[in-house]
C-alpha positions in Angstrom: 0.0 0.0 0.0 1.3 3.2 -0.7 2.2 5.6 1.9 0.2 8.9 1.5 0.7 12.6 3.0 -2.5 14.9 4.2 -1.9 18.6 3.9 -4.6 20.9 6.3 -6.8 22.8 3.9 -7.2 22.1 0.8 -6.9 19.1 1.6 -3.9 17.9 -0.7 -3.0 14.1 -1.1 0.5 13.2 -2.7 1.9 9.4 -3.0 5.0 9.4 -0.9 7.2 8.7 -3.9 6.2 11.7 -5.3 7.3 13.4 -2.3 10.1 11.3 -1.7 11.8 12.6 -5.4 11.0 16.6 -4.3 14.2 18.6 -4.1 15.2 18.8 -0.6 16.8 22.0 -1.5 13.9 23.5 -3.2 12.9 27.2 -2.4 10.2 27.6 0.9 7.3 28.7 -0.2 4.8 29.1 2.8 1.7 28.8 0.7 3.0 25.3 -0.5 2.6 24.6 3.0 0.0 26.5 4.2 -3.9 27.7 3.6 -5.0 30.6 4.0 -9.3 31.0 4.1 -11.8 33.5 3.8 -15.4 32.2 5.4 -17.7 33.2 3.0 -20.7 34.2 5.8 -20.1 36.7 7.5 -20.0 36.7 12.1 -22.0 39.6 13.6 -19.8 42.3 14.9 -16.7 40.5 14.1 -17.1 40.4 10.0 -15.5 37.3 7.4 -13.0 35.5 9.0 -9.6 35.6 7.3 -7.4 32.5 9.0 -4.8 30.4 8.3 -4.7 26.4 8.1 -1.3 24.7 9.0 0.8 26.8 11.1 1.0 23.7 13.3 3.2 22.2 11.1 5.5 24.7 12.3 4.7 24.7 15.7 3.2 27.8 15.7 -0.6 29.2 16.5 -2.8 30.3 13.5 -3.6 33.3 13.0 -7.0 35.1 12.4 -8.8 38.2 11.5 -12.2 39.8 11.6 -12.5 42.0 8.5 -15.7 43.6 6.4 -15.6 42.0 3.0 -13.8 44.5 1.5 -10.7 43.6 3.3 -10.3 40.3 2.9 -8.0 40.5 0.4 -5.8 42.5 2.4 -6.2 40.5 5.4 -5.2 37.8 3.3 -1.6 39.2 2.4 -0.7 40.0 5.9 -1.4 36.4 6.7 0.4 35.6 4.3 3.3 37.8 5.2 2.9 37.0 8.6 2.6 33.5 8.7 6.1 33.1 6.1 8.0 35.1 9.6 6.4 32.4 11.7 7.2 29.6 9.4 11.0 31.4 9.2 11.2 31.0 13.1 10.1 34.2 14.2 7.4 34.0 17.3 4.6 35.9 18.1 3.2 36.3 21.6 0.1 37.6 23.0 -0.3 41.5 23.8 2.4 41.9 20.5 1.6 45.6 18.3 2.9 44.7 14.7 2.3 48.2 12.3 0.9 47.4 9.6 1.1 50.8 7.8 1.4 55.0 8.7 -2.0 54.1 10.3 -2.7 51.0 12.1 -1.3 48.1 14.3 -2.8 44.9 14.7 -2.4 43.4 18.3 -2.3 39.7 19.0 -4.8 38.4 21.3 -5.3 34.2 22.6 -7.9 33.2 19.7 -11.1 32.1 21.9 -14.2 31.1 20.1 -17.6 32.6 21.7 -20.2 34.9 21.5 -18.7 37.5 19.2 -15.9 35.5 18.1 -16.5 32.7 15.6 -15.2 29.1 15.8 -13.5 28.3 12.7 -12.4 24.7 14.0 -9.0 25.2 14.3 -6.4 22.5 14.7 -4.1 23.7 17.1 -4.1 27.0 19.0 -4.9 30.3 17.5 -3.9 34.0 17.8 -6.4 36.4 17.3 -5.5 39.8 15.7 -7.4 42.5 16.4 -6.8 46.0 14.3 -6.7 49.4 15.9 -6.3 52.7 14.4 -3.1 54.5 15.9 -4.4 57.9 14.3 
């Protein structure tokens, strides 16, 4: 039988000797590795939720976002952006500011489902980040 490999979301089968044959030197490339989604319905008072799938492959949390739908695209690349640091070894704790640009900061918070928060099944633990505007 041959030995298969499950990536998180989409899900992504590949025979082991396919993988076995991959360059072990290829470039990283964290969406190879990663998923980042955009629920489609939006949560009251929290908007779409933009999260990533995977991170635990690096031992570190996922991250997540409440955005109008207008901003999931942007969302989207600083996931992206921050989830490649992650994946490089950088680590983010809770109560972190990252600036994002001249006029926010995003501020990382223990990701806990609930009332206002949605549950978006996560596999391993999550970090919340919640946008302010620095003005």
């Amino acid at each position: 039988m041959p030995v298969r490999f499950s990536e998180p979301e989409p899900i992504r089968w590949s025979l082991g000797r396919a993988v076995g044959v991959l360059d072990p030197y290829r470039p990283f490339t964290v969406l190879r590795e990663i998923s980042v989604v955009a629920e489609s319905e939006p949560a009251t008072g929290f908007g779409h939720a933009v999260h990533t799938r995977g991170m635990i492959k690096f031992g570190r949390p996922d991250l997540i976002m409440g955005v109008p739908e207008a901003g999931i695209g942007e969302a989207a690349q600083i996931l992206n952006q921050l989830a490649a640091m992650l994946a490089d070894g950088h680590v983010l704790h809770p109560g972190r500011r990252l600036r994002v640009d001249g006029s926010r900061s995003l501020t990382a918070v223990p990701y806990e489902p609930g009332d206002r928060i949605p549950d978006v099944r996560l596999i391993g633990d999550g970090l919340l980040l919640t946008d302010e505007a620095t003005g």
